[in-house]
Residue, then its C-alpha position, 0 to 999 in steps of 0.5 A: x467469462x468475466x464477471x463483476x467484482x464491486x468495489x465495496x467487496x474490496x478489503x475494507x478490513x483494516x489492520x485492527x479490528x475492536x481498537x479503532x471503532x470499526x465493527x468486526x462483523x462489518x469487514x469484508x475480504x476482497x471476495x465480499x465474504x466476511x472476515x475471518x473470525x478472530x484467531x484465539x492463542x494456543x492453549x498450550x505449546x505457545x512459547x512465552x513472550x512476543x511473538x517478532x517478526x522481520x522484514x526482508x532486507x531490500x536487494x539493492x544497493x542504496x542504503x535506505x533513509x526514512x522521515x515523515x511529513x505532517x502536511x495540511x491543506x488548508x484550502x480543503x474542508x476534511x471529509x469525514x470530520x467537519x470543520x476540520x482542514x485536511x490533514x495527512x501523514x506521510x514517509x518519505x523513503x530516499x536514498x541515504x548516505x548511511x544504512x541504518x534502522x527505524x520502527x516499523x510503526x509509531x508508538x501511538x499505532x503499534x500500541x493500538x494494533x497490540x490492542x486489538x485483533x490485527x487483520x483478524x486473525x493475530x490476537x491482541x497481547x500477542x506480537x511485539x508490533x513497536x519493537x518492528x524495525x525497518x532497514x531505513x535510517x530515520x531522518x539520516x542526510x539524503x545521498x546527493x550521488x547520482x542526482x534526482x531520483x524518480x518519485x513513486x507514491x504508495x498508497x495502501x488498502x481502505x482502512x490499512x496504515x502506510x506501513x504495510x507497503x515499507x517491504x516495496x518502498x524499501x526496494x524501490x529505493x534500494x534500486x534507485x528511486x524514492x518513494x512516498x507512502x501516504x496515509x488517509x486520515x479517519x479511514x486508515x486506522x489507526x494513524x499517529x501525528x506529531x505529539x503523540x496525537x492518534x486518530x481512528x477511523x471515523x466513517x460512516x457506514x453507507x455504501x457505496x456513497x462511502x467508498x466511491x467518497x473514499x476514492x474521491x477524498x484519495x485521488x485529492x490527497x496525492x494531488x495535495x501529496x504531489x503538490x508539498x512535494x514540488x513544494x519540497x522540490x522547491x526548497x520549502x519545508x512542507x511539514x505543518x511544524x517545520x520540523x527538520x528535514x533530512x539534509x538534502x532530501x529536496x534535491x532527491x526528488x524528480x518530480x518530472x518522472x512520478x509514478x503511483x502504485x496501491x493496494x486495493x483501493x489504493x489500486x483504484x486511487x492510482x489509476x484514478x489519480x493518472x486519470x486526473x492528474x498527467x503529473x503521474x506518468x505511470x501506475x500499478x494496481x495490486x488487486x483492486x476492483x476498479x467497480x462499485x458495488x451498484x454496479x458503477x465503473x470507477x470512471x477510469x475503468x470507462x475511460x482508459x489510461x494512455x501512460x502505462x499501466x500494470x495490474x497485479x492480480x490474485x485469486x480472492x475468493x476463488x477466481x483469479x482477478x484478470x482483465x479477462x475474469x474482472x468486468x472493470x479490469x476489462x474496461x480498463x484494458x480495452x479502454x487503455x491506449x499506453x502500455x500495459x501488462x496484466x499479472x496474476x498469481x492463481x496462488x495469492x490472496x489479496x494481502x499478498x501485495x503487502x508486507x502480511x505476505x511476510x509478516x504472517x507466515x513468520x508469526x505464525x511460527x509463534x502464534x496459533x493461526x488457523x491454516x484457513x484463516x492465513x490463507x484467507x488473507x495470503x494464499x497458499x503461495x510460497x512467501x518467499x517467492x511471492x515477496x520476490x516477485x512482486x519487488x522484481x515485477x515492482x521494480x521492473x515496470x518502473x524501470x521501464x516506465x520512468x526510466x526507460x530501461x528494457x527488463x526482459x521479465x515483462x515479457x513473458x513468463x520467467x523461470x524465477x518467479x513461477x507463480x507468476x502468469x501473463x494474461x494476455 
């Protein structure tokens, strides 16, 4: 049977809850069920100090190199803040020519996330958020071996900061690709600019005016994203202050073989964008709804894709999201002329595609959160397991896609990766 799952019922969670001016009571799951209460610190037994946490070490063989970019367009009014140009920030992760590390997240955004309740559930005074490291080499030479590489965008959940795809960004890039994770100025929360500038979210609370303005302002940041980068391609230096460019990094990028891969409601932006952007030759969805909540098809869901497509689903809310379970991601696939694969993990939760499938178990060992509460957010799936899958499936599809290699693991069922189920 397939049912619908609006797109207002998505996650609009943001990482932080009562430090960007977002109401906890507000947020809503991906299952429309509200968000987990906040988690309290153990009375007793809990260790002193903060609690850490470490991301897994990509698996291939590119040593990892990361920069920022401030761009502005200035030919387009901001959305949400009137009499603004639009601006975002975004990393660039490219293949280096020395290993290194980095933080996980600016000053600005790691001491607003110690501030407030992250996902709603790890309490504020809790983790060590700016001593977070990275595997890649801020700002270190681009390497010029093997020329250009493919381009992937990344783009996150409504609400919830870039950093949260650096686990799939980071292996991507160790496999021979670079990747542009992207934020979504005033309703990411929080984001940090040059100068130690922070800005929360800032949107109104109407629905489903909101989300469907949501994707809309989103589909037109990855165009202006595509554009600096062409720009970059091209020898410029796209970032607002000019700040110096990582030696070489321009050359990188083959921009002639792109793809785009989101969370959520980044999910819905990188099939909307393929629709209407043919710069995008192919694209993921991780469990995002491709509906509104009165009921509206994303227009994609209506119209198909004729490049290849992946959905990646989990089970929020009780019933796995499949093209058979999900009435938009029916559409979708009956509508869609390209390649296409349907994933699906009964065992996950929607955060599972981001980089909480790793961090939360780890804090979990320091930090008292409810068993219920995790799994409201992760699922019940091995994390290990999880994170493996969703980097080989990743790295796969692109493979395939972009590069033109066979991977035998989007075929059918593999052995390595048992949580995983082909919808077909």
């Amino acid at each position: 049977m397939i049912s619908a799952r609006p797109l207002a019922a998505l996650a609009v969670l943001p990482l932080v809850l009562a430090a960007c001016g977002t109401e906890a009571s507000a947020a809503r799951t991906s299952a429309g069920a509200p968000a987990p209460a906040p988690a309290t610190p153990a009375a007793s037994g809990r260790p002193s100090g903060l609690a850490s946490f470490t991301l897994p070490r990509p698996t291939g063989p590119q040593a990892v190199g990361t920069t920022e970019l401030h761009l502005v367009d200035h030919a387009r009014r901001d959305p949400w803040v009137p009499g603004r140009a639009r601006e975002l920030m975004v990393s660039v992760w490219y293949p280096a020519a020395r290993s290194g590390t980095s933080p996980y997240l600016r000053p600005g955004v790691a001491k607003t996330i110690a501030e407030g309740t992250a996902l709603g559930v790890v309490p504020p005074g809790t983790v060590d958020w700016a001593g977070a490291r990275t595997h890649a080499a801020a700002s270190a030479p681009a390497d010029p071996r093997r020329g250009a590489r493919p381009v992937v965008l990344y783009s996150p959940g409504f609400g919830l900061p870039r950093a949260l795809g650096t686990t799939i960004a980071e292996e991507l890039v160790s496999r021979g690709y670079v990747v542009v994770t992207m934020d979504h100025t005033y309703e990411t929360a929080p984001v940090e600019f040059p100068g130690g500038r922070v800005e929360n979210q800032r949107l109104p609370e109407q629905e489903p005016e909101r989300i469907k303005k949501a994707i809309e302002t989103r589909v037109r940041d990855t165009r202006f994203v595509l554009d600096r980068l062409a720009a970059l391609r091209g020898g410029r230096n796209p970032d607002a202050e000019g700040r110096a460019l990582p030696r070489g990094l321009g050359r990188t990028l083959d921009l002639s073989r792109a793809g785009i891969v989101g969370h959520s409601a980044g999910g819905i932006q990188a099939a909307e964008a393929m629709r209407v952007d043919r710069r995008l030759d192919a694209g993921i969805d991780m469990d995002g709804t491709l509906e509104y909540s009165d009921g509206t098809l994303v227009p994609v869901a209506a119209t198909g894709l004729d490049r290849p497509f992946m959905l990646m689903g989990a089970a929020t809310g009780g019933t796995p999201q499949t093209h058979r379970t999900s009435r938009s991601w029916g559409s979708l696939w009956e509508h869609s002329t390209g390649w296409k694969r349907d994933l699906n993990v009964p065992a996950a939760m929607h955060y599972s595609y981001t980089d909480a499938q790793t961090v939360l178990p780890e804090l979990d060992e320091r930090i008292d959160i409810p068993a219920e509460r995790r799994a409201e957010l992760i699922g019940t799936v091995d994390p290990g397991r999880m994170t493996a899958a969703v980097r080989a499936y990743v790295t796969a599809f692109f493979d395939r896609a972009l590069l033109g290699r066979q991977r035998p693991i989007l075929d059918g069922p593999s052995p390595r990766h048992p949580d995983v189920r082909f919808i077909s």
